[in-house]
N, C-alpha and C positions, 0 to 999 in steps of 0.2 A: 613283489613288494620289497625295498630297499628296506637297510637296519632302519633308516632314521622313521621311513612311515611305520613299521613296525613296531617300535617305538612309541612313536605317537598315539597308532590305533591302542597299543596296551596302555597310555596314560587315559586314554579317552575312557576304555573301558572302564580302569579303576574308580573314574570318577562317577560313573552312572550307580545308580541305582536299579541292580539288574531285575530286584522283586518285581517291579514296574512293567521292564519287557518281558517278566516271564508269566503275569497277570494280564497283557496284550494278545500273548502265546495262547494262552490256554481261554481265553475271551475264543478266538477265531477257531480255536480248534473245537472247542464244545457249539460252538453255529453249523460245523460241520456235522458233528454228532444229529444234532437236531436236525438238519433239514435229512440226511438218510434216513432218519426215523419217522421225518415226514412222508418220505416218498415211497408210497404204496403202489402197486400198480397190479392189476388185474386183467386176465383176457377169458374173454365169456363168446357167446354166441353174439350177444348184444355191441362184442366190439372191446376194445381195451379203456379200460375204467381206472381213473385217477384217485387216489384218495391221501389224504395227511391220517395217516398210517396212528401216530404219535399222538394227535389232537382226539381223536375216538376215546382215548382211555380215561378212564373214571379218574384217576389219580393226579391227570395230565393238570389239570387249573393249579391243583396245590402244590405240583414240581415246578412249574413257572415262577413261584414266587421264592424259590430258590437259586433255581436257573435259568432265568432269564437277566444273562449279565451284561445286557451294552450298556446299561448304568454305569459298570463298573470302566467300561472303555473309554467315556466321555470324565472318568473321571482323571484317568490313568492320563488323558489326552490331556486334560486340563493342566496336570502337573508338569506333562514335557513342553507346552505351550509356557507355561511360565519360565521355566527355567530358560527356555529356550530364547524367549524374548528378551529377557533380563538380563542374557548374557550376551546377545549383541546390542542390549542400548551400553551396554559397561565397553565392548567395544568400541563403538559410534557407529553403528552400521541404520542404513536407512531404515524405518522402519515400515516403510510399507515391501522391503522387502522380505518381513516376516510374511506378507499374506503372497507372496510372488510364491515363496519353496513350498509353502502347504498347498498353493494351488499344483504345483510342478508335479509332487508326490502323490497327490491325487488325481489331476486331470491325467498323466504320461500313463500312468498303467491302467487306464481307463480307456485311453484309443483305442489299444487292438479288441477288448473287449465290445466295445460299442460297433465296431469294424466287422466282428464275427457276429454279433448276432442281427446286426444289417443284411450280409449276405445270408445267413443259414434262415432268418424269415422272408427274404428276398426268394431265394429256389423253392420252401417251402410252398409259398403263394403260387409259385407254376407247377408244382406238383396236384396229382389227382390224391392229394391225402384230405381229409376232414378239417374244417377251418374251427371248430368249434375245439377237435381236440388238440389242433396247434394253438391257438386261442389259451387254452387252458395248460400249456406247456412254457408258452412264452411269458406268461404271469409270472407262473413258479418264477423261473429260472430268473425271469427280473425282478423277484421280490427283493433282494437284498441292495439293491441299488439306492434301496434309499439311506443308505448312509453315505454315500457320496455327497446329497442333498444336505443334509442335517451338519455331517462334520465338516464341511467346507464351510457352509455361515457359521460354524459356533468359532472355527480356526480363525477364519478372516476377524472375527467382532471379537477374536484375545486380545490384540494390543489394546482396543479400548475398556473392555471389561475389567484388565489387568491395571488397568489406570483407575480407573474408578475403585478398582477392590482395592489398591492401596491405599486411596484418600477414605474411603468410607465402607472398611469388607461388610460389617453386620446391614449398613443399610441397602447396600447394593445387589443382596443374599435376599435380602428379605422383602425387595421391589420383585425381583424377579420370581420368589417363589408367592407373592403377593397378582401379581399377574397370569402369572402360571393358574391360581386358583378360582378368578375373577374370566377367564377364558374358560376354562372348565363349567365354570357356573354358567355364563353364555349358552354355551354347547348344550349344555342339560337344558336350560330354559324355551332354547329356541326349538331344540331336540333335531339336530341336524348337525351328524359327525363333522360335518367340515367345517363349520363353523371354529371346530378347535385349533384351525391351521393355523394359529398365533403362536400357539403351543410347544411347535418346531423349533420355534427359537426361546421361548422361555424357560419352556420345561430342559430342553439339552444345555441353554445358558448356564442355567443354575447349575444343573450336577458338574459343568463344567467350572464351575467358582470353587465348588467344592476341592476340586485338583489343584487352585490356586490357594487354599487355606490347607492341605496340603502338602504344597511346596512351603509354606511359611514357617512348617512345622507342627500346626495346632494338634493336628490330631498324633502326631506324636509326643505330645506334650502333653497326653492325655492318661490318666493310671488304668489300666486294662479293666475293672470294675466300672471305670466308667465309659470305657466304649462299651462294654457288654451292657450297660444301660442305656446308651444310645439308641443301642442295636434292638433291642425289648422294644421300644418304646418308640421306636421307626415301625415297628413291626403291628405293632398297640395300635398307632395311630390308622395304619395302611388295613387291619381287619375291619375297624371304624369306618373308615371312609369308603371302603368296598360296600361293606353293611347298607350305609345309610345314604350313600348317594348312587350316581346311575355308571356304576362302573363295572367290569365284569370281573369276577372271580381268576380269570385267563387273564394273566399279565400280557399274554400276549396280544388279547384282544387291543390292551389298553396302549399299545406301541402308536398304533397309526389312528388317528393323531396321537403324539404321545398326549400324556396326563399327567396329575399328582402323584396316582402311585411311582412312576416309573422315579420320580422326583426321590419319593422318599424310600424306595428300592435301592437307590446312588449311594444317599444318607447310610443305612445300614451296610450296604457294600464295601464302601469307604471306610467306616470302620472296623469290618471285618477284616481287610486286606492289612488295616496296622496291627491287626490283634499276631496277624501272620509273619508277621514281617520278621520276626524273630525267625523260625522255621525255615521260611521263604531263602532267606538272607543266607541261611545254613546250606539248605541246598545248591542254592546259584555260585557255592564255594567250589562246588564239583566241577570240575572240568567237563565231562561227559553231560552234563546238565547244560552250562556254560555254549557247549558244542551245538545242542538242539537248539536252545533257543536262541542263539544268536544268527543261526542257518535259517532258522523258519520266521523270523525277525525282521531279516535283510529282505525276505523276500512276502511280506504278511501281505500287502493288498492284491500281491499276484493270487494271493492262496484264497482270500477272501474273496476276490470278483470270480475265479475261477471254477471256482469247488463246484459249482450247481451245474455249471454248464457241465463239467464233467461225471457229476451222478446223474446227470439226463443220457450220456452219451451210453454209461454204461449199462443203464434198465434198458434203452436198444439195442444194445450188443443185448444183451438175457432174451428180452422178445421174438429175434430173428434164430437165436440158439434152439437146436432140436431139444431143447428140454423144458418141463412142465416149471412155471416159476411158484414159488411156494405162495399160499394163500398169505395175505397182507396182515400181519399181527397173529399170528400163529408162531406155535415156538420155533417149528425150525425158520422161520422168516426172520425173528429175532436173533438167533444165533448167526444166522448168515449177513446181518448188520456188519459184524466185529469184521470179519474177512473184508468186507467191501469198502469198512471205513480206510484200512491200513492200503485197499489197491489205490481210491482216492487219495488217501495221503501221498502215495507213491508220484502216482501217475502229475498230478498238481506238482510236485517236485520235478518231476520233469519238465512239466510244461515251464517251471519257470527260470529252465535253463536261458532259452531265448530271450523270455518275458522279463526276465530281472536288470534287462540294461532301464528299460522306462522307468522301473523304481530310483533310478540314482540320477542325483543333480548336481550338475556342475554349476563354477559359478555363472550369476545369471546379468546380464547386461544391465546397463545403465536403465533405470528404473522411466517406465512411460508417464507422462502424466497420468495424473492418480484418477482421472475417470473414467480412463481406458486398463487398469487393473480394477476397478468394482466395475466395468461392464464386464469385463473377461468372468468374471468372478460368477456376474449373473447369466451369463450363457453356459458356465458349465457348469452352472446348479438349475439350472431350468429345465432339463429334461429329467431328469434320475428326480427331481420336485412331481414333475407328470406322470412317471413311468410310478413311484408312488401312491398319489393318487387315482389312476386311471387305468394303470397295470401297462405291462409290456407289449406294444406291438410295432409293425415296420417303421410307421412312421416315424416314432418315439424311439427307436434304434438310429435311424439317419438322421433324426436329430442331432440324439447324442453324439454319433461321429463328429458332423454340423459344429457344434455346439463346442465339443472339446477342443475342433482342431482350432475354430476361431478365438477361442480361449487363451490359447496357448499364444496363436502369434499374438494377438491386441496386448497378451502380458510380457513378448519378449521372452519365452519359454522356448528354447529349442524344440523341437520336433523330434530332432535325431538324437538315439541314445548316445548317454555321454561315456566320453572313454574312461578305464576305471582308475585312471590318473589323477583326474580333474575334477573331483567329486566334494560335497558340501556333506563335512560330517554331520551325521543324526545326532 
């Protein structure tokens, strides 16, 4: 790196708002938490037995409504969306090239992942192994996929959300969380989960306006009494509507379709995170803080698509090892979490030595007609949409390949990683 980009990257940084990436940081790093804690595994006479390890426990429904924060990342996302947009219409830059780089950043590290689990359920299918319990392996590991789905329409649908939140934020807040409640009610009426699939885009809409009120400032405009009253009173509302309507206690139940709570989960989240922001602000003054999060930053969706496939690789390494694996939710099983999280961290870090050119975008060609970026857009939200609803299998992996790679060209998205010269700052 020359003085002058040197330079620049340090003016870039100074401007950011690092609470933000380090509220991103630790969003993907407590997913990792959670899914090892998910992942139980057992071997008996009867064969090797799957379980969520984590979901058994009595206590599990009431720590969801704490920690379960992708609320907080569609909010976090909302606010770099704005800022983001805002600062190249003040340029003149095209604006459908806003949905071209978030498609770039999401469908590029998305290839080799869809690539790998094509082939590795590809061999599987000619192996003499159990279909039921690959079945039950390739769910897991494609469960998280559906944020691919959800954050690529709420990213695409910010230049107009962000238009509308300017001429009109309270009514355009209050449509979506108005509809958000009015699908929910459906869903309950007609009593058939998927009914709520409206919801993917209302309910992630909304907490995403949230990240655009925000950037404007409001809720730091706010005297800390009265986020802590928000925050009550999100909370107030969320035991209410648990109580009295047909939602479960497990926030996480309440993801897929998302719901109202997850809605007003955002709400309080987003307040929380200004309450912090003091603290937060403090630490991200550390260099060594500064060091982590901008390392594990640069390379976040490598660490998010990858994590799972890598806690499955390594209960197979335990399985084939001559030793006894400890019983699922037993203390020493818990204690041997910590160890396994810090070799995942490790090993993800490596992996995303290679993996890290897909994360970076260069600039991107002369923009296609605009109905050949919303088809690119819907082909690479169409699969990880399926693999959601219907879970992980071969065909829903060659999709995805399918799906991402036609994506890419119909957007004019290079294929090949780009050099670290030519790159489009974050």
């Amino acid at each position: 790196m020359t003085t002058d980009e040197r330079a620049a990257a340090e003016a870039r940084l100074a401007k950011r708002d690092l609470t933000l990436d380090l509220a991103r940081v630790v969003c993907v790093l407590l997913v990792i938490v959670v899914h090892l804690l998910f992942a139980g595994v057992s071997v008996s006479e009867d064969g090797i037995a799957l379980e969520r390890t984590l979901e058994l426990q009595r206590w599990f429904p009431a720590a969801t409504w704490f920690g379960l924060i992708m609320p907080l990342f569609f909010v976090v996302g909302g606010f770099a969306s704005a800022a983001g947009f805002r600062s190249a219409r003040r340029r003149g830059d095209d604006p459908e090239d806003f949905a071209r780089v978030r498609l770039a950043r999401l469908a590029r590290p998305s290839l080799p992942l869809f690539v790998f689990f094509a082939v590795a359920l590809g061999i599987a299918a000619l192996l003499p192994v159990d279909p039921a319990f690959v079945d039950g392996v390739a769910v897991g590991v494609g469960s998280p996929l559906w944020f691919l789905a959800s954050y690529m329409l709420v990213q695409a649908l910010a230049p107009l959300m962000i238009e509308w939140h300017e001429r009109r934020p309270r009514t355009t807040l209050a449509v979506l969380i108005a509809a958000a409640c009015f699908t929910d009610l459906v869903r309950i009426l007609v009593g058939e989960p998927l009914a709520g699939l409206p919801n993917v885009a209302f309910v992630w809409l909304a907490v995403q306006q949230l990240g655009f009120w925000m950037h404007d400032g409001w809720f730091a405009a706010r005297r800390w009494w009265q986020l802590v009253l928000v925050v009550v009173v999100a909370y107030a509302i969320l035991a209410v509507v648990v109580r009295v309507g047909d939602y479960s206690t497990n926030m996480l139940s309440n993801q897929f379709p998302p719901t109202v709570p997850l809605l007003l989960l955002g709400i309080a989240q987003a307040c929380l995170l200004q309450l912090l922001h003091r603290p937060l602000t403090a630490l991200m003054r550390l260099r060594p803080a500064q060091g982590v999060v901008l390392l594990l930053g640069s390379r976040l969706m490598t660490v998010y698509l990858w994590h799972l496939p890598l806690i499955m690789v390594l209960i197979g390494v335990q399985l084939v090892l001559p030793f006894p694996l400890s019983s699922p939710g037993s203390g020493q099983w818990w204690l041997e979490r910590i160890p396994l999280f810090l070799v995942v961290l490790a090993l993800v870090c490596l992996l995303s030595i290679p993996l890290v050119r897909f994360e970076r975008v260069q600039p991107l060609a002369p923009a296609p007609p605009t109905w050949r970026t919303v088809l690119a857009i819907v082909l690479f939200i169409a699969p990880p949409f399926a693999i959601m609803t219907f879970g992980m299998d071969l065909a829903l992996a060659a999709a995805g390949v399918v799906g991402t790679v036609a994506a890419l060209l119909l957007a004019r998205i290079p294929l090949r990683p780009a050099p670290s010269s030519r790159l489009i700052p974050r």
